[in-house]
N, C-alpha and C positions, 0 to 999 in steps of 0.2 A: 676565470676567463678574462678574455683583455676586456672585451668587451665591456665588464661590470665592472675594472679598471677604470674605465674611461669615464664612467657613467658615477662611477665614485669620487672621480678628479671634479668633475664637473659640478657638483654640487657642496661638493667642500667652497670652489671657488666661488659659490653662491652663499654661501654663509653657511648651510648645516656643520650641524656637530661633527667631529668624529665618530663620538661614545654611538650617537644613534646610528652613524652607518654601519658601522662594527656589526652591530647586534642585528640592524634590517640583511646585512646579507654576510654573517655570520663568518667574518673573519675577523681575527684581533685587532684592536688600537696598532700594534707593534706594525701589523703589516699593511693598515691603512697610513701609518707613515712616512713605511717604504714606500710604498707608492708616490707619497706627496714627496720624497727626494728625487725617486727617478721620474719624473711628472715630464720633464720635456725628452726621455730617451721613448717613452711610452705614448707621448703626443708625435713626435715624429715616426714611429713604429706604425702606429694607424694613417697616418698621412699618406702612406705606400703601400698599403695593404690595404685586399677588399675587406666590406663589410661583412660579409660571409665568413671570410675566412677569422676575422675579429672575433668573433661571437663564439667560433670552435678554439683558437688558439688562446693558452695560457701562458706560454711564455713569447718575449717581447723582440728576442735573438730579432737582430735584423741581420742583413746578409754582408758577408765582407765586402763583399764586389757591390756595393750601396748606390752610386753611381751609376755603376753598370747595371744593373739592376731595374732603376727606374727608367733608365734610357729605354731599355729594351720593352718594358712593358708600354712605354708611348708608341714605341714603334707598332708593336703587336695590337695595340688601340686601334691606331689609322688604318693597319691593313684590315681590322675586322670589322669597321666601318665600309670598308672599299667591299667588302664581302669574295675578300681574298682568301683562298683555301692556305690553311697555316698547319704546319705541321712539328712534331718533336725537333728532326733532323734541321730543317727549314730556321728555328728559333734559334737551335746551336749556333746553325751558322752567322747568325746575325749576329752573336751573343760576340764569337769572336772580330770580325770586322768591326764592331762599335768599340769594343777593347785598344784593336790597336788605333784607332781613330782617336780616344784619348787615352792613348800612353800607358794602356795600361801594365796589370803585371805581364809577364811575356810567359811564366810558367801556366799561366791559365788557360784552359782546356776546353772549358765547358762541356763537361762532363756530363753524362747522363743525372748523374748524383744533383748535379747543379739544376739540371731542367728538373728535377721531378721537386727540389726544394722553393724554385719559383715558382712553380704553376700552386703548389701548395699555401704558399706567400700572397698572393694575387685570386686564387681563389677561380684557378683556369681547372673546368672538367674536362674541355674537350677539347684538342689543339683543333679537330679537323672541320671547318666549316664549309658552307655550301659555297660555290663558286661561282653561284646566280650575283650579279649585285643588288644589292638590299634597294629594299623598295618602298612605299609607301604601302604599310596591313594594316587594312581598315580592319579585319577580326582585334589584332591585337592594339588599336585604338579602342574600341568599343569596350574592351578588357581593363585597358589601363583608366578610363572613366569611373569605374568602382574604386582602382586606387585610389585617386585622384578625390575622391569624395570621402574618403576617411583619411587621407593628408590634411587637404583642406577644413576638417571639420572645427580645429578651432579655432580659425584665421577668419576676418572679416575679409572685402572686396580691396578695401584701404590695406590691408595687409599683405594682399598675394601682388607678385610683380614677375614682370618678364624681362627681357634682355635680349636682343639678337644682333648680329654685325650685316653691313650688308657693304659691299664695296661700292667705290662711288668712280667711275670715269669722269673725270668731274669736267671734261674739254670735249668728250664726244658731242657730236652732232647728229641729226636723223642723218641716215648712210643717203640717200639721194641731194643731201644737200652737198654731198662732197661729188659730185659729179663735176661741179662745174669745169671750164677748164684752168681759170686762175687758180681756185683751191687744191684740186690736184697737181699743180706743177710747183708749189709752193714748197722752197729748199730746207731740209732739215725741220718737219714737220712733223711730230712722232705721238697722236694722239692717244696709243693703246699704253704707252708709260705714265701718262697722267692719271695719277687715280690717289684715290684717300682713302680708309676703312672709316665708315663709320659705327658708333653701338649705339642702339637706343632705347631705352627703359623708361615703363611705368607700369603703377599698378593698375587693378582689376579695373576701379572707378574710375578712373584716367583723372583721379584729381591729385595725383604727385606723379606729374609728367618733370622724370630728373633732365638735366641740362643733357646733350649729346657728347660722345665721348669719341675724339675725332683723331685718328691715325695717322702721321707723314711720314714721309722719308727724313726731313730734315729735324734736325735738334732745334734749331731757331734759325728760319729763314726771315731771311733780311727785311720783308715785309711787316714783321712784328717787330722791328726796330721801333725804340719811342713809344710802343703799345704798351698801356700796363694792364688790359684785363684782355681775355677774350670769352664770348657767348658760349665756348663750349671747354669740356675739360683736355685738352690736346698734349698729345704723347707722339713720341717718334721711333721708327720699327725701319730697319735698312730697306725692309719691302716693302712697306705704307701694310701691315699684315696684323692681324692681334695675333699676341701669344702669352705663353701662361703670365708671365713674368707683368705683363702691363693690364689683362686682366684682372689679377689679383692684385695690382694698383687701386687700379679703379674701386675694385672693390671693397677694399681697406677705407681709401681717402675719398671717395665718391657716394655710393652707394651708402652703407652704412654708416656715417653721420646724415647724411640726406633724408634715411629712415627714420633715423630717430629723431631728427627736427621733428620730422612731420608727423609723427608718433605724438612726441611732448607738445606741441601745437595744438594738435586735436583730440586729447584727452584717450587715446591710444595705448594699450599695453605694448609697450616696448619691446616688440617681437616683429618676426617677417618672413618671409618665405619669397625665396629668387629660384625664378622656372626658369632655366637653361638647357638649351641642348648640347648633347655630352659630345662636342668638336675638341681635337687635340688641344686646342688651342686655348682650353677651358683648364682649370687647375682640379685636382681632385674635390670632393664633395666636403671633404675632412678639412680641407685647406680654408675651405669659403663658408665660412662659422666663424663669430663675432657675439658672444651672449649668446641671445635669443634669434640671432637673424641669422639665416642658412640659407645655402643655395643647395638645389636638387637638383637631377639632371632630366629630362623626359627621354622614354624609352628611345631607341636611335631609328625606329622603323615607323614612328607615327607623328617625326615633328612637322612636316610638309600637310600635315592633318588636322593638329592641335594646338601648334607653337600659336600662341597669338600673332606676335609680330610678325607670323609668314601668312596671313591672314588678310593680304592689302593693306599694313600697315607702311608697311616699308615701301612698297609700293607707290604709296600716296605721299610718301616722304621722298620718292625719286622724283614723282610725276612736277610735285613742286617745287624745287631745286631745279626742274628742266626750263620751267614754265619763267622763272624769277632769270636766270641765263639767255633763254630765249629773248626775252622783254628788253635783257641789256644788251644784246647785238644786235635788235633792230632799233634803237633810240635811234635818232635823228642825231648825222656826223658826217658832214661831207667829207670832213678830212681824213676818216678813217674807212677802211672795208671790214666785214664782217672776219674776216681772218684775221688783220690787226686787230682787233679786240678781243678776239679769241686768245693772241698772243701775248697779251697786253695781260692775260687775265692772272691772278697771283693765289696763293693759299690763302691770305686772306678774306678775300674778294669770294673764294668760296665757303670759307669758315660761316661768315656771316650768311649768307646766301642759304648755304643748307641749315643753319639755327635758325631763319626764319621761316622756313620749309618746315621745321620740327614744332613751331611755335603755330603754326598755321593746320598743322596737323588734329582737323575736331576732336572733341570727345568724344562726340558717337561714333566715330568710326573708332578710337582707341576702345569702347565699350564694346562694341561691336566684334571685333575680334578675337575676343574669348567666348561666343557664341557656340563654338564645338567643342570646345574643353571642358565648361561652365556652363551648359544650357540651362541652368535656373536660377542665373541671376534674372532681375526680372529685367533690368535696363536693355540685356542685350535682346528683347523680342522685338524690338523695333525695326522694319527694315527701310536702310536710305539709300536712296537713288545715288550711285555712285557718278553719274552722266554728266553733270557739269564741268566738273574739273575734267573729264577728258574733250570734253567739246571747247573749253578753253585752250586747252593744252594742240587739239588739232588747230585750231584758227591760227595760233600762234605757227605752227609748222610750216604751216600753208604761206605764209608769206615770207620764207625762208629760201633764198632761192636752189632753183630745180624743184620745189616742194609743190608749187604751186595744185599739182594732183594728189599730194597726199593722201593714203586714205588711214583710219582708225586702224587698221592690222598693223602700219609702218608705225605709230605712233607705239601701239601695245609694245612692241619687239623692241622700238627704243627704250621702253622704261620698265622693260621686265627686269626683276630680281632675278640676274645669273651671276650673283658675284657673294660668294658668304661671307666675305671679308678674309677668311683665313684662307692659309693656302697648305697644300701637303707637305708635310715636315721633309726636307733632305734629313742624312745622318748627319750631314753636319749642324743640323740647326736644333737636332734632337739632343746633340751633345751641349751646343750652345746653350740650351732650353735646361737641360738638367744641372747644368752646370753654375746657373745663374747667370750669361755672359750674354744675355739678348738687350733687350732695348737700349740702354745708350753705349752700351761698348761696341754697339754695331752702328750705332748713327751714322747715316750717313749726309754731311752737310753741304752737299752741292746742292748748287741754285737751281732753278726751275726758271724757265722762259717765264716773263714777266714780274720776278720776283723781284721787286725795285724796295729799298727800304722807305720805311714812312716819315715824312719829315717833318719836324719839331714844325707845329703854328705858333708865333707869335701870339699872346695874348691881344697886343691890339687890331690887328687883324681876326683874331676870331672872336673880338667883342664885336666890330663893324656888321661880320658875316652874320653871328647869331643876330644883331638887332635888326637888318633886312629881312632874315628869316621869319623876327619875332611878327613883322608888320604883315605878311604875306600868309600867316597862319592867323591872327587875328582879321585878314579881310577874307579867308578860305572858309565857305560856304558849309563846308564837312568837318571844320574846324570844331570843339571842344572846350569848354573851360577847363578841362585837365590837360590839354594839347597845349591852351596858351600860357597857363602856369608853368607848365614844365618848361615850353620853351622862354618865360622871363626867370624863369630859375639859371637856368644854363647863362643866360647875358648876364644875368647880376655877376653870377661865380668869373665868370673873362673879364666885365670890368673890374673889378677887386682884382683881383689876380694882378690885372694892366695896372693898378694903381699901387697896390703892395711891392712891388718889382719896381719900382721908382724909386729911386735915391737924390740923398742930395747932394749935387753936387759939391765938390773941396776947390778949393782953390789951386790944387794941384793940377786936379784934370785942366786946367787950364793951359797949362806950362806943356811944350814940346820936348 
C-alpha cells in the first residue's frame, strides 16, 4: 500500500536499516530501493491524495490532467465548506471550465471515467451534500475531544500550537464617529480597502508566543524604505489575503525553525504538532510536515468551538491594536484633525502597532483559550475577568468625536472577529494557486495614502535625540535600570557610529 510506502520512506530518512524494514513489513531490499528512487514521484502522489484513499491505493499513477486535478479538488474544498450541494455532473462541469482557464488540452472531456478516477484519488464517497450551511456541532465537538486526547497523548503543552488568520481594517473607526460632517464629506476617502491579514501562533503554555505573520498588498511599500528589520514576518498577496503559497512560507521559514529553537532551548524532544483549520487557503496536511513537526487540520464544523485562537484571542488582539490607534489620534496636535492622522497613517505605523497589540496579548488569556479543546490542563481552570481592557477601550471611544454616548455594544461590533483573513478563491486564483503563480507574481506595488518613505537619520542627530532621551528616562519615575541601560546602549552605538563616519580630511577637499 502507498501508505507503508510512505511510512517506509520515512524512516529510512531517519536512519533505519533497509534489511530491517524489509523483513518488519515483508517486502524485498530490491523493492525497498525502488521505492527510495521513486521517493519524490511517491511524496508528491500523497501530497494530492486523501489519506484514506493512501492507505487502500498501491499504486502511485497520478493523473495526467495533474494540474487540473488539484484545481478542481480546491474548488470542491471551498464549495463544501460553504456547504454547497455538489454533484457528479456539477464537478464535470467545473473540470472543463478550469481546463480552458488554463489552456488546457482541448480533446478533454471529462469524462464519467475521469470523475469516478478522481473521486477515487481524493477519497470523495459522496458527491451530494446537505445544502444547509455548515454550522457550529457541538455533538461533533464533544466527539472530536476523544480524538484529540489520543493525538495529543505524546506531545507536552510546550509542544501543541495553533495558528489562525484574522483580517485587520487597520483605518476603521467606531461607525458613529464617521458621522460628523467634516469626516463624511472628506474627498476620496475609502476606508473599507485598508486592511492587512494577520496570523498569529502559539503554543498550549503561551510560553513560545512566535512573531506575527503580517499580509500587504504591497511587495515594499515605500515606508520600509531605510528599514532593515521589522517586529513581524510580512509577505505581500495582490488582496492583503493568505493563501497556500505564503502559508507554507511561513511555515517552512517561520514556524519550524522557531520550534525547534525552542524545542533545543528547553531540553524538548524535537517534535510538534500545529492545530489549523482546514481554510482553502491552508496547503494540504502532507505538504505541512518537516521531521517530527506536523500540522493537522480540526474538523471544519467545530473550529468557532475549539479553535483556541477563536476563543478571544484574536479578539483581544483587535481590541489592542484599536485602543494603541485610538490613543494616536487623539494625542494633542492643533495642527492636525483626526482625519489627517488617519490619513497620514502608513503600514508601517500599523506593523508596529499590531506587534505591540501581540506582545501585550497576557498569557492567561493565551492559556485560557484552549480551555474547550484541552480542559485538563490545569492552567486553563482559572477564570479572568475580561472587563478592563474593554472599559479602557470604551473610555478611549467616548472621547472620539460623535462618540461621546457610546455604549459597550458599539464597541463589541467594532472589534468583532468578521474577517478570517482568507477570502473565497475565484477560478482564477485557484488556477494561480495551483499553479504556483500567487504571492509576488501578483504583487501588487501601489502606494497606500500616507505611505511616505522613512528617512536615513544622521548619526549626529540621533546621538543628540537618544542622549535627551537618555536624561528624561533616568529622571522618569517608572523608569528601570534595564530601561536606562538599554537606552545608554543605543547613545553609545550613535556616538561611535557619529565618530567612525569621520574622516580625515585631504588637502584636496580643499580645492574647488
Amino acid at each position: 500500500m502507498t501508505g507503508e510506502k510512505l511510512e517506509v520512506l520515512k524512516r529510512l530518512h531517519k536512519g533505519e536499516s533497509a534489511t530491517q524494514l524489509s523483513k518488519e513489513f515483508g517486502v524485498g531490499k530490491a523493492t525497498i530501493s525502488d521505492w527510495k528512487k521513486n521517493r519524490g514521484k511517491i511524496e508528491q502522489f500523497c501530497t494530492t491524495t486523501s489519506e484514506k484513499t493512501i492507505e487502500k491505493r498501491s499504486k502511485t499513477t497520478v493523473s495526467s490532467y495533474e494540474k487540473l486535478d488539484e484545481a478542481l479538488f480546491l474548488w470542491f474544498t471551498q464549495e463544501r465548506q460553504k456547504g454547497i450541494p455538489i454533484t457528479g455532473p456539477l464537478i464535470q462541469e467545473k473540470a472543463l471550465q478550469l481546463n480552458k482557464l488554463m489552456d488546457g488540452d482541448v480533446s478533454f472531456t471529462a469524462s464519467c471515467g475521469f470523475l469516478d478516477r478522481w473521486k477515487k484519488r481524493h477519497g470523495i464517497r459522496q458527491l451530494t451534500i446537505t445544502g444547509e450551511k455548515l454550522s457550529a456541532d457541538n455533538k461533533a465537538a464533544v466527539e472530536y475531544l476523544e480524538e484529540f486526547k489520543c493525538i495529543i497523548s505524546s506531545y507536552s503543552p510546550q509542544q501543541v500550537y495553533n495558528a489562525d488568520e484574522i483580517g485587520l481594517n487597520f483605518k476603521a473607526l467606531p461607525t458613529k464617529s464617521l458621522a460628523s460632517q467634516e469626516e463624511r464629506s472628506a474627498p476620496g476617502f475609502k476606508m473599507d480597502k485598508q486592511r492587512l491579514t494577520v496570523l498569529a501562533c502559539s503554543n498550549a503554555s503561551a510560553t513560545n508566543k512566535l512573531p506575527l505573520m503580517v499580509i500587504g498588498k504591497s511587495a515594499k511599500p515605500r515606508c520600509f524604505k531605510n528599514m532593515n528589520i521589522l517586529p513581524v514576518f510580512y509577505r505581500n498577496q495582490k488582496k492583503a489575503w493568505m493563501d497556500r503559497a505564503l502559508f507554507k512560507e511561513w511555515f517552512d521559514k517561520q514556524f519550524v525553525p522557531k520550534v525547534k529553537a525552542f524545542n533545543k532551548e528547553n531540553g524538548l524532544p524535537s517534535r510538534a504538532l500545529l492545530l489549523i483549520d482546514n481554510a482553502p487557503s491552508h496547503p494540504e496536511e502532507m505538504q505541512l510536515v518537516c521531521d517530527d513537526i506536523k500540522a493537522i487540520f480540526l474538523p471544519p464544523n467545530v473550529t468557532s468551538i475549539l479553535q483556541p485562537m477563536d476563543q478571544g484571542v484574536l479578539q483581544a488582539l483587535k481590541q489592542n491594536y484599536r485602543k494603541m490607534l485610538l490613543r494616536s489620534l487623539l494625542e494633542d496636535n492643533e495642527e492636525l484633525t483626526i482625519l489627517d492622522k488617519l490619513m497620514k497613517m502608513n503600514s508601517k505605523d500599523v506593523i508596529y502597532w499590531v506587534a505591540e497589540a501581540w506582545e501585550n496579548t497576557c498569557k492567561e488569556s493565551l492559556q485560557k483559550s484552549w480551555k474547550n479543546l484541552w480542559p485538563e490542563l490545569e492552567f486553563v481552570q482559572t477564570v479572568f475577568p475580561p472587563t478592563k481592557e474593554n472599559c479602557e477601550l470604551l473610555q478611549l471611544v467616548k472621547r472620539m468625536p460623535g462618540c461621546e454616548h457610546a455604549e459597550e455594544e458599539c464597541m463589541e461590533e467594532w472589534t468583532a472577529v468578521d474577517d478570517c483573513g482568507h477570502e473565497e478563491y475565484t477560478d482564477e486564483d485557484i488556477v494561480a494557486a495551483v499553479q504556483g503563480t500567487s504571492a509576488d507574481l501578483d504583487a501588487d506595488d501601489s502606494e497606500e495614502e500616507g505611505d511616505v518613505p522613512t528617512d536615513v537619520v544622521p548619526h549626529t542627530a540621533a546621538a543628540s535625540a537618544l542622549d535627551l532621551a537618555l536624561r528624561y528616562v533616568e529622571q522618569h519615575a517608572d523608569a528601570t535600570p534595564t530601561d536606562v541601560m538599554f537606552m545608554r546602549r543605543w547613545r553609545n552605538i550613535a556616538s561611535s557610529s557619529r565618530f567612525s563616519s569621520l574622516h580625515q580630511k585631504e588637502i584636496t577637499d580643499f580645492i574647488s
